[in-house]
C-alpha positions as CSV (number, residue, x, y, z in Angstrom):
1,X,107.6,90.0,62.1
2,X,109.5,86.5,60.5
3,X,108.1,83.4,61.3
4,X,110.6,80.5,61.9
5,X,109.1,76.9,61.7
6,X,105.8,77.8,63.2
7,X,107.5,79.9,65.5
8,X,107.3,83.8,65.6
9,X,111.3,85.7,65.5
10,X,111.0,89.3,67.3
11,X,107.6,89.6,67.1
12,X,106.0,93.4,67.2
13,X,102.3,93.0,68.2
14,X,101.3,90.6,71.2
15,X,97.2,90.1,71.0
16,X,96.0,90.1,74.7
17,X,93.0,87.3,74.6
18,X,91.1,88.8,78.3
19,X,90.2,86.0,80.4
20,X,90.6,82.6,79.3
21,X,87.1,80.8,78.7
22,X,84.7,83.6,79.9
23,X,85.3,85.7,76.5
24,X,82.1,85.7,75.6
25,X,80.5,87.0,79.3
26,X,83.9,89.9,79.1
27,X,81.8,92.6,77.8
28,X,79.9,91.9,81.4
29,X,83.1,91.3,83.5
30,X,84.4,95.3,82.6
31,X,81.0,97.2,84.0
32,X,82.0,96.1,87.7
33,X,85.8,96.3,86.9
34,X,84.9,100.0,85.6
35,X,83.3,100.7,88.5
36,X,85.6,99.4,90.7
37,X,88.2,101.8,88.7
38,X,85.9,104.6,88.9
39,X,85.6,104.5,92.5
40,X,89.3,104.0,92.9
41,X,90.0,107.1,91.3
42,X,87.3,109.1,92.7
43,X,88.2,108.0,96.5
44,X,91.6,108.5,96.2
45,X,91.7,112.0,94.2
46,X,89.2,112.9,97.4
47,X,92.1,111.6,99.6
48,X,95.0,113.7,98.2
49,X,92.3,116.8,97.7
50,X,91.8,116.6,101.9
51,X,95.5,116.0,103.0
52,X,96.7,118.6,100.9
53,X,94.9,121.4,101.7
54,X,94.8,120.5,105.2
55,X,97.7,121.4,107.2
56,X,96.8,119.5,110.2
57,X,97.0,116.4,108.4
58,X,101.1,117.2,106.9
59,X,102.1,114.5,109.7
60,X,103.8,111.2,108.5
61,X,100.8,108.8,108.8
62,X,98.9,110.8,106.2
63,X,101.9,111.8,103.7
64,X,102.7,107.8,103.8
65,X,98.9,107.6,103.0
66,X,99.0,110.3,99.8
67,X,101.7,108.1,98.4
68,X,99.8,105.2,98.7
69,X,96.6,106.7,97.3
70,X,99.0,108.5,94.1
71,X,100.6,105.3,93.5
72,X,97.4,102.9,93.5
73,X,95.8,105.3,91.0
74,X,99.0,105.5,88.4
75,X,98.6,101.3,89.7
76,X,94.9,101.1,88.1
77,X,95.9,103.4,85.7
78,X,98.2,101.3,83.9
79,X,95.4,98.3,83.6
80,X,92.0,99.4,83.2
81,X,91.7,101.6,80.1
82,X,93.5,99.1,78.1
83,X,91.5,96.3,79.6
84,X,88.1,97.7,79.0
85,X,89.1,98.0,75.5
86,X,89.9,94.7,75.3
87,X,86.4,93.5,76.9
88,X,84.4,96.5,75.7
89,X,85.7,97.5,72.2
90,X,88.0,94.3,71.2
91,X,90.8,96.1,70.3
92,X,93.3,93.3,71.7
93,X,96.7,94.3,70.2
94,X,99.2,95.5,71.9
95,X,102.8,96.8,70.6
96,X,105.8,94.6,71.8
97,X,107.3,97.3,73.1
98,X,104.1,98.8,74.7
99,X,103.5,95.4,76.3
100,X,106.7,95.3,77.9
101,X,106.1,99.2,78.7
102,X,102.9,97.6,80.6
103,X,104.7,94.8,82.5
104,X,107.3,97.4,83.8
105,X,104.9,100.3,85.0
106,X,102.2,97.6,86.4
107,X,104.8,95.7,88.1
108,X,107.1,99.1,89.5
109,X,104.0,100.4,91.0
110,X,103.4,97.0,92.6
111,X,106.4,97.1,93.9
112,X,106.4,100.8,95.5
113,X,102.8,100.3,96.8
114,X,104.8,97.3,98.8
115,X,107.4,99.6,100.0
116,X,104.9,102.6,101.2
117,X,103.3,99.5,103.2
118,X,106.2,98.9,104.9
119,X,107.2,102.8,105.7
120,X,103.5,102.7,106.9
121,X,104.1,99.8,109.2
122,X,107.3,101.5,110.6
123,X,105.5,104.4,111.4
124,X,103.2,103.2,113.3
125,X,105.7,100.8,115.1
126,X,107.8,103.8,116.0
127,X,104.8,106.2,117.2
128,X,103.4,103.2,118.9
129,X,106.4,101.7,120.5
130,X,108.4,104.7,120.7
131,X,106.3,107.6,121.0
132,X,108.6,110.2,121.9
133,X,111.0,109.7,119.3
134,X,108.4,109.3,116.3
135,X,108.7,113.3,115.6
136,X,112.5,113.0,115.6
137,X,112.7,109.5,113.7
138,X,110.4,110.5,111.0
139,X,111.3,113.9,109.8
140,X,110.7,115.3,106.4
141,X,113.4,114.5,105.5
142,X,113.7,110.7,105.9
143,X,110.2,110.6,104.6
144,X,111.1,112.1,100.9
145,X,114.0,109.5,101.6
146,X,112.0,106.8,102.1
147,X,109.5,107.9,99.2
148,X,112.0,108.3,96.6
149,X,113.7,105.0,97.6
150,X,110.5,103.2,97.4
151,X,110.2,103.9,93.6
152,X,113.4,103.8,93.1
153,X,114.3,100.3,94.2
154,X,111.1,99.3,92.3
155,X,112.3,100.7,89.5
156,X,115.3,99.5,89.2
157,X,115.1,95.4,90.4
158,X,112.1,95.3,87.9
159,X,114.0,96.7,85.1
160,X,116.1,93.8,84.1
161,X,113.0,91.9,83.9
162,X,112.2,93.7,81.2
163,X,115.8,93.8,79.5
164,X,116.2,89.9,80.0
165,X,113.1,90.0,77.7
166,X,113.8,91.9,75.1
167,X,117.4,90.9,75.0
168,X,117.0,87.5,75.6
169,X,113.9,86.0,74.1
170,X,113.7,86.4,70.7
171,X,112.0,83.3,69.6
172,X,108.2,82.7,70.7
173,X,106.0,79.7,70.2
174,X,102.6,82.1,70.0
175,X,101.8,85.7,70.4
176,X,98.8,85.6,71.8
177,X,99.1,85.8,75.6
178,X,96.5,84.4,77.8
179,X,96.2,86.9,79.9
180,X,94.1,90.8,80.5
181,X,97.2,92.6,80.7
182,X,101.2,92.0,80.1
183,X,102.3,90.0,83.6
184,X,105.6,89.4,83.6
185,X,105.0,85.1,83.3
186,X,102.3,85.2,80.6
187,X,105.0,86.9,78.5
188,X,108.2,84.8,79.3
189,X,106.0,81.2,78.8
190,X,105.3,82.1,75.6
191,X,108.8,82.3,74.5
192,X,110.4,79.3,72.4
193,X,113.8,79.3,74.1
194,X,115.3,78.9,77.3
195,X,113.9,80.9,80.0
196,X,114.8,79.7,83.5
197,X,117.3,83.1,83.6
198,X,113.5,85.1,83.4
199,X,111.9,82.4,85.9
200,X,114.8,82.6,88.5
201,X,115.1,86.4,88.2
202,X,111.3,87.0,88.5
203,X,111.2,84.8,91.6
204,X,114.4,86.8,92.9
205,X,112.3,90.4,92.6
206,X,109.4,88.8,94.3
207,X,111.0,87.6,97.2
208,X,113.7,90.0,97.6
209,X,110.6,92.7,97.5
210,X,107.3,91.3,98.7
211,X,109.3,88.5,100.7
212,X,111.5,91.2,102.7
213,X,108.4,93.8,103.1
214,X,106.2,91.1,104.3
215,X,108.7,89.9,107.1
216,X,109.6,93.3,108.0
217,X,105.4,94.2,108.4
218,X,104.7,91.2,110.0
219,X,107.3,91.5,112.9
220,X,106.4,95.3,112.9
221,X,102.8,94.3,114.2
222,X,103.6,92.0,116.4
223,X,105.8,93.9,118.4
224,X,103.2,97.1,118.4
225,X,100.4,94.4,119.3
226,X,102.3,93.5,122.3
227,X,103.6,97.0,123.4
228,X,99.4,97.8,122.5
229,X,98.3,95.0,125.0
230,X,100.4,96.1,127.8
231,X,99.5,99.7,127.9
232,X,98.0,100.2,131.1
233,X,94.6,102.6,130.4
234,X,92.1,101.3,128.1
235,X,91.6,104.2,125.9
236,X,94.9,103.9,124.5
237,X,94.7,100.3,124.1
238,X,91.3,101.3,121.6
239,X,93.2,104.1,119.9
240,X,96.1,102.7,119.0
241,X,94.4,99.3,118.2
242,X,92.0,101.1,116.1
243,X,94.7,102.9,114.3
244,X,96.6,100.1,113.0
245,X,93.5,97.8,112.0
246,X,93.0,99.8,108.8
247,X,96.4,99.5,107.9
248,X,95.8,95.9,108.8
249,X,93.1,95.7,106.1
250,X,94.4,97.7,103.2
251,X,98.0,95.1,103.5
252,X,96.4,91.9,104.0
253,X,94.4,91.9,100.8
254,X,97.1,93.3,99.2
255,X,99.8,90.5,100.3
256,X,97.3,87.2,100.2
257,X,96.1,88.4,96.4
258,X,99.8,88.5,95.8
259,X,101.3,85.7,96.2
260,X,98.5,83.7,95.1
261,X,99.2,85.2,91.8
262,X,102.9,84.5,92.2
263,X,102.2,80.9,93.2
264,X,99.7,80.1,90.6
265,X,101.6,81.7,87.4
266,X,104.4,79.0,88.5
267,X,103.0,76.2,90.2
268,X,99.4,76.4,89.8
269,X,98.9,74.3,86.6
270,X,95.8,72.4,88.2
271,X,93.8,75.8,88.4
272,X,91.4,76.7,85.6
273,X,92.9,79.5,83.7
274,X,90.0,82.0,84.1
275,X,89.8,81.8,88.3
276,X,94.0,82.6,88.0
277,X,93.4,85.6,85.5
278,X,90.2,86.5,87.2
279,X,92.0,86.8,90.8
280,X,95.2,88.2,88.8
281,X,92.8,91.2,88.1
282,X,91.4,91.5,91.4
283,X,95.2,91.6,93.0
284,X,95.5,95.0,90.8
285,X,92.0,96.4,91.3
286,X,91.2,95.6,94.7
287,X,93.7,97.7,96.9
288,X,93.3,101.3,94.8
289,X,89.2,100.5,95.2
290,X,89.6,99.5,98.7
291,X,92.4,101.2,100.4
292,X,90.1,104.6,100.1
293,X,87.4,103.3,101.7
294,X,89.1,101.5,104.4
295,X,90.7,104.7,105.3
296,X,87.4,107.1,105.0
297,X,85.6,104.6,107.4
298,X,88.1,103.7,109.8
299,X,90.5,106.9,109.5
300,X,88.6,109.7,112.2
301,X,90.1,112.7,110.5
302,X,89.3,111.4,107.2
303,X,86.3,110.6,107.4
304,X,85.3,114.2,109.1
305,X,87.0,116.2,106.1
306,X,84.8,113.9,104.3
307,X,81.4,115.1,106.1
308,X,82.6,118.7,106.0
309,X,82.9,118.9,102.0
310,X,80.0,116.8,101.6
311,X,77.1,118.4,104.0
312,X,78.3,121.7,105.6
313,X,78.1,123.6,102.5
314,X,74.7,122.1,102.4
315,X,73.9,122.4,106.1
316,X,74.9,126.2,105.7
């Protein structure tokens, strides 16, 4: 690595610094973060366990929901071990390339949980609003369709992110990046050279992304909340109503925690460091530990499978 008046040219180690200001309480900060992680994995390992080896749960509400469940633990995956070591063992280097390794997985899998959201949403708004079409609309095939595009277009709109970086910035004022993990802004502010190409592209994947999922979700749920409130018996009003507010809860978190990490890396200057990196973290840890839980309590089938391999072995 060169130095070029004070300046670092093509550096090969970044040093990841945690939170900003709370350093010395970090060792503290990872035992609920660990938790959080463990539980994560656990619930949704116990998620893909039960709709796997139940055949009465290969229907497209529950195949959207495996996705989500494999993709928010690759999701925590990509974070937490390297995070704890920063808090727990302070081991705080990181590789150039491994860093940008980081930003690409952390923010692809981002991006795919956004688009198994939105398949989620469109099922519902098809079995919901179109009942008797929802068997034909969503085959097997369109889901692996829908699946593979998800990751795909994830993928591939985050990737020049990534090359704009390293083919771009080659000059940086500091290496160390103020930040638990590598997010795609921590790394492109630290460069020495122009970088509104990274700024306008990174605002481009957001929008074109989270921007276009959210519309579609949001206009997805209002149309089944007014097909819901005209149904005519009261049962179904409760059933369907009850079936999209978990969905409800596992996207709002996700959504709110996200943009107020987009809107603070750029235009949050006035917020102290630790709240944005603290809440940063949350955005990645929250859904994986919540979206199993939402979905054992408020998910029937679930939450029965649950009870079975739990007490009846004990029961018997």
């Amino acid at each position: 690595m060169l130095t070029f008046n004070g300046s670092f040219f093509l550096p090969s180690v970044f040093t990841l610094i945690g939170i900003p200001g709370l350093e010395s309480v970090q060792c503290w900060i990872g035992i609920p973060f660990c938790a959080m992680y463990i539980v994560a994995m656990t619930g949704n390992s116990l998620i893909l366990f039960i709709i796997k080896n139940e055949n009465s749960l290969h229907i497209p509400m529950y195949i959207f929901l495996a996705m989500l469940a494999a993709t928010d633990m690759a999701l925590s995956t990509c974070i937490l071990p390297k995070m704890l070591c920063i808090f727990w063992f302070h081991w705080p280097e990181i590789s150039f390339d491994a860093c940008l390794l980081q930003m690409w997985l952390i923010h692809s899998f981002q991006a795919t949980e956004s688009g198994i959201l939105l398949a989620m949403a469109l099922d519902r708004f098809v079995a919901i609003c179109n009942p008797l079409r929802h068997a034909t609309v969503f085959s097997r095939q369109l889901l692996t369709h829908l699946g593979v595009g998800a990751t795909l277009r994830a993928a591939i709109l985050v990737l020049p992110s990534l090359l704009l970086i390293k083919c771009r910035l080659k000059l940086y004022r500091t290496t160390v990046i103020s930040h638990a993990y590598c997010e795609h802004m921590a790394i492109v502010k630290l460069a020495a050279e122009d970088i509104r190409v990274n700024k306008i592209y990174g605002l481009f994947v957001a929008f074109a992304i989270l921007g276009f999922d959210i519309i579609f979700i949001t206009m997805s749920y209002v149309q089944i909340f007014v097909t819901v409130f005209q149904l005519p018996q009261k049962e179904a009003r409760v059933k369907a109503f009850n079936t999209c507010t978990a969905h409800i809860c596992v996207f709002l978190p996700f959504y709110l925690l996200a943009f107020f990490s987009f809107f603070t890396h750029r235009f949050g200057s006035h917020i102290p460091p630790y709240v944005h990196i603290l809440l940063s973290n949350l955005y990645l840890l929250v859904p994986p530990f919540l979206n199993p839980i939402v979905y054992g309590v408020k998910t029937k089938e679930i939450r029965r499978h649950i009870w079975n391999i739990f007490f009846s072995s004990q029961n018997s």
